[in-house]
N, C-alpha and C positions, 0 to 999 in steps of 0.2 A: 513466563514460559507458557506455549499454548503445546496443547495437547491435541488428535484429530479422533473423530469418530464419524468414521464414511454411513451414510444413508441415501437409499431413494424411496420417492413416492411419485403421484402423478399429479397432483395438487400442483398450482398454478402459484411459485413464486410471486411474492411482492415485485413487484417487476421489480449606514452609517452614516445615515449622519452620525459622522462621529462627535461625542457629547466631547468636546476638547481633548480626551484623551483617544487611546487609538490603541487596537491589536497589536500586542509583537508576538511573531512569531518569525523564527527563522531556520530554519530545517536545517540537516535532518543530515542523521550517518547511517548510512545504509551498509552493512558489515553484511548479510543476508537483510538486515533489517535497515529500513531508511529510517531515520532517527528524524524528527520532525519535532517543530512546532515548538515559539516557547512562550506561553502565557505570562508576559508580565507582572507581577499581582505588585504596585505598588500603592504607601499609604498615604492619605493626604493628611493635613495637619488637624482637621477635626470633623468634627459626626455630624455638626451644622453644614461644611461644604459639602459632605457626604448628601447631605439632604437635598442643597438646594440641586445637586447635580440629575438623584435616582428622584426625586418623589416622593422619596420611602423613609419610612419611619424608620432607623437603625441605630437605637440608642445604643453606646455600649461596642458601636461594631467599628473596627475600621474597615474602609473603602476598598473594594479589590479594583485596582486599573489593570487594562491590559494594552500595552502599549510597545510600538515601533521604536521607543528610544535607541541612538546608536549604540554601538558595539565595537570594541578595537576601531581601526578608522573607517569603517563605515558611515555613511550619514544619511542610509534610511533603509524602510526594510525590503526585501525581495522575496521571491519563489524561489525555492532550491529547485535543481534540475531533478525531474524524475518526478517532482511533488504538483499537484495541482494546487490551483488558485481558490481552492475552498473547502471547507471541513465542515463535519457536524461533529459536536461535544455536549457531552454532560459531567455533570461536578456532583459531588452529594457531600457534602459533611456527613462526620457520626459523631454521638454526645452516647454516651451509656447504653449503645447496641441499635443504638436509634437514629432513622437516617432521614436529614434535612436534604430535598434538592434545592441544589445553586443553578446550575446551569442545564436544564430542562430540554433537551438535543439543541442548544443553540449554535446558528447558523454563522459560522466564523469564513470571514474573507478579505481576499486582499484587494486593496482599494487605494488606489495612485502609488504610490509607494510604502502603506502601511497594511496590517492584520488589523481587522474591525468586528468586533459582532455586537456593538450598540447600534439600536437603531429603535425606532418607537416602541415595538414589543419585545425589543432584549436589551432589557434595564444594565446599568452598572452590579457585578454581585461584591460580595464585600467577604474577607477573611472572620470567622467567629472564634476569637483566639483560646474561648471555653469549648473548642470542637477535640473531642479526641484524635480524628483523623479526617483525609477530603477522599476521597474516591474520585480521577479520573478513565476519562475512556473517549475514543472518536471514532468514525469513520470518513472516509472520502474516496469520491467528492461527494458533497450534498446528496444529488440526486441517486447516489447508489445505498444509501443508508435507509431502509425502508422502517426498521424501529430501532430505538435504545434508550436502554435505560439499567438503574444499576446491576441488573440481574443479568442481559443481556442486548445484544445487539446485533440483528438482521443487514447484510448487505444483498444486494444483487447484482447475482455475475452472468454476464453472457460470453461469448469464445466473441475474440474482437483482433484489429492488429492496431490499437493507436495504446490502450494503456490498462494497467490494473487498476482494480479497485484496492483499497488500503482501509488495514483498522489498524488501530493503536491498541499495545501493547496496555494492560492495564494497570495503574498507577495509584498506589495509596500511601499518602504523605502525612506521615505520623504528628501531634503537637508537638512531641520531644522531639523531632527531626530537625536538622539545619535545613532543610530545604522549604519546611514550612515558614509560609509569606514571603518566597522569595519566587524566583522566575519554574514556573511548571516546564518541565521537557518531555512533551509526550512523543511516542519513539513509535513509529509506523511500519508495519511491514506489508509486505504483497499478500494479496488474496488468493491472487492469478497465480497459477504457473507461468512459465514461458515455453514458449515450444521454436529452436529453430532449426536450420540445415545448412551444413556440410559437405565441400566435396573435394575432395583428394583424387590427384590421376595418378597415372603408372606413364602416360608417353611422354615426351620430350617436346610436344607440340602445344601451342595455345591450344583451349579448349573453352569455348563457349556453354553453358550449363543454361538453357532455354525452359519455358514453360514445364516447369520442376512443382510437381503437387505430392501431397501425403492423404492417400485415402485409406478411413478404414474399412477393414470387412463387415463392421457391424455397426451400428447406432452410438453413438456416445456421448456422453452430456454436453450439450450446447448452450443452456442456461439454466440457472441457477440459483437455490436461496442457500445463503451462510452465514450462517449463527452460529456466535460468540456466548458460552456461558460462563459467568463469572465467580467464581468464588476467592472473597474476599475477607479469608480465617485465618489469615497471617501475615509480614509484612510483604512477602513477594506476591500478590497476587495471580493467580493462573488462571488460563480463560481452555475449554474443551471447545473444539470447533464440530458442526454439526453440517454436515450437508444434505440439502433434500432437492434433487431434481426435478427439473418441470418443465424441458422441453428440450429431446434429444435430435443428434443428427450424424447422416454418414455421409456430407458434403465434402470435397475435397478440399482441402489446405492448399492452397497455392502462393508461389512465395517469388518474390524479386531472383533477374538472371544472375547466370555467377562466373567471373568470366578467369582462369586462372592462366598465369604467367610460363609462358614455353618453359623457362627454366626453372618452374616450381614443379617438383615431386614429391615436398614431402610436407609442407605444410596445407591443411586445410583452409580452405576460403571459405567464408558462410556470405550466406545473403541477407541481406539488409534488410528482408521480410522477418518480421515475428507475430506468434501467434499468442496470444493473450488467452488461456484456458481455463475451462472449470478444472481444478484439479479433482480429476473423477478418476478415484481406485480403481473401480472394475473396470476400467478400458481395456478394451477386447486385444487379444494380443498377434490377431494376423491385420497387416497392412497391406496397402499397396505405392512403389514405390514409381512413378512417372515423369520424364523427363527426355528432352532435348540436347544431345551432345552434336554439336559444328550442325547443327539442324539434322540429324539423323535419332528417330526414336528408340527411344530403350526403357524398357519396364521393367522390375522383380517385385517378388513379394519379400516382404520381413517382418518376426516377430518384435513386436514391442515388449520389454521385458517390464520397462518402468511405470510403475505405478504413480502418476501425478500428483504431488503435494502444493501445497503451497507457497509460494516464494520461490520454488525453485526452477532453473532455467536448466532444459533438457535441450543440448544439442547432438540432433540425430548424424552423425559425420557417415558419410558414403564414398564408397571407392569407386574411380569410373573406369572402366577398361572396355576392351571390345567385345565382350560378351554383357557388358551391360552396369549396372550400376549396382552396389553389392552394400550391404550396411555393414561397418567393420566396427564401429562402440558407439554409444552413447555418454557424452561428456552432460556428469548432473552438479551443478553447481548452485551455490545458496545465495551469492548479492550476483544480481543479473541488469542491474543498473548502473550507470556513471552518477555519481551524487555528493553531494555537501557536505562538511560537515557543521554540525555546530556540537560544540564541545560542553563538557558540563557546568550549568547553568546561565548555556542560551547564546555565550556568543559565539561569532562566525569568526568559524578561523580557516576559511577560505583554500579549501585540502581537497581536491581530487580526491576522489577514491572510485580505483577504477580495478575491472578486470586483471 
């Protein structure tokens, strides 16, 4: 479960060879949340091949692989839709309140048709079957995860139209668990809001929806730091999300035409532009609304009522008529994706989940 707790300041956000074995990961169910990623952890037959493979001294330990092995008929691994082709992760063991790191923000990616994050400086890690418990967590992609670790994890966001940034929900896999030493599913949600538009007519005529922008009347966050903090004192762990601003704007939103059907009146068209957003609470609640109907200009203004959270996709629906173009609700919904799934403990059972 994440929790939020809205913040500004002016402070300047953070802005494989594979060793035989190989990443599996296969994503992800995005219900609001895209479900992602599944870390193989399998064991080899003894702590000598452990050795010859890491380097590393690991009496006592078996081998964690993480590996592309198939799944139902599958026969290799892929990118869910919605998910990018690379993550940052960290692992910790606990032994008596005491925490070992495994995986130190390693960089995990997909590579021909597998998940991989061996490579010269990210060793194989290995299962410590005397751990009481492992602590996972991610971000993605790579380059938006500016730190993490067990306590917490910094992304950064800016207002964009190609995608969100994504953390992982955070995960602690008990000794006494079934799921300990078996495939990790770490489960991703959005960072971003979505922001898109709407438009409904009243005549009986095609109507052409041209050079369509949402500007607001005042500044508001255009990028951004968000940070994740963890607390991990039970078995669901929950993360408080933090935001601190650092660099605003009152630039307009402009978004793809929208062209609706003579004998549509009554369902909405939206446009195929979306706006990828800080989800920033104090956004100012006068807009302005701008557009092209059959090439004839028409403007109003309207209050934004919603408050931006995370994950969730805000589409602004507007009525067009001949005095102009009128805002009649905002539709706020929690999965704003089309996405995969993978079901529990990793495999692809190849299921739409759509709108």
């Amino acid at each position: 479960m994440i929790t939020r707790v809205q913040t500004t300041d002016s402070n300047n956000g953070c802005k494989h060879n594979n060793v035989n074995k190989h990443i599996l990961s296969r994503y992800v169910n995005l219900h609001h949340t895209i479900t992602m990623l599944s870390l193989s952890l399998l064991l080899l037959d003894s702590c000598k091949e452990a050795d010859e493979l890491s380097g590393d001294d690991v009496p006592g330990y078996s081998p964690v692989l993480v590996s592309a092995s198939p799944a139902s008929t599958f026969t290799r691994g892929f990118v869910a839709n919605g998910m990018y082709d690379n993550f940052k992760v960290f692992a910790a063991s606990e032994k008596d309140g005491v925490q070992t790191v495994a995986m130190d923000g390693y960089e995990v990616k997909f590579v021909t048709d597998d998940w991989s994050y061996v490579n010269d400086t990210q060793h194989l890690v290995y299962w410590n079957p005397n751990a009481d418990s492992y602590l996972f967590t991610a971000g993605a992609p790579i380059d938006a995860v500016t730190s993490i670790n067990a306590n917490s994890m910094t992304l950064s966001l800016k207002n964009n139209t190609t995608g969100s940034v994504m953390a992982a929900e955070p995960l602690k896999i008990e000794n006494s668990s079934v799921d300990f030493g078996k495939t990790v599913n770490l489960h991703f949600s959005y960072a971003h809001c979505m922001v898109s538009v709407a438009f409904i007519k009243e005549s009986t005529e095609e109507v052409t929806v041209t050079d369509i922008t949402l500007t607001p009347d005042e500044e508001i966050a255009s990028e951004a730091s968000l940070t994740y903090s963890y607390d991990w004192n039970s078995d669901t762990p929950t993360a408080t999300q933090q935001l601190s601003t650092t660099e605003t704007s009152a630039a307009a939103f402009s978004f793809a035409e929208v062209t609706i059907p003579a004998n549509n009146t009554s369902d909405a068209v939206t446009s195929a532009t979306h706006y990828y957003c800080v989800p920033d609470a104090s956004n100012p609640k006068g807009w302005q609304v701008s557009l092209k109907c059959n090439g004839e200009t028409k403007q109003a203004s309207f209050v934004n009522s919603e408050t931006w959270q995370s994950g969730k996709n805000y589409i602004y629906v507007f009525s067009i008529s001949e005095k102009g173009p009128k805002l009649i609700k905002v539709i706020s919904q929690d999965n704003f994706f089309d996405c995969n799934d993978i079901v529990s403990g990793g495999e692809f059972s190849n299921t739409d989940m759509t709108e």
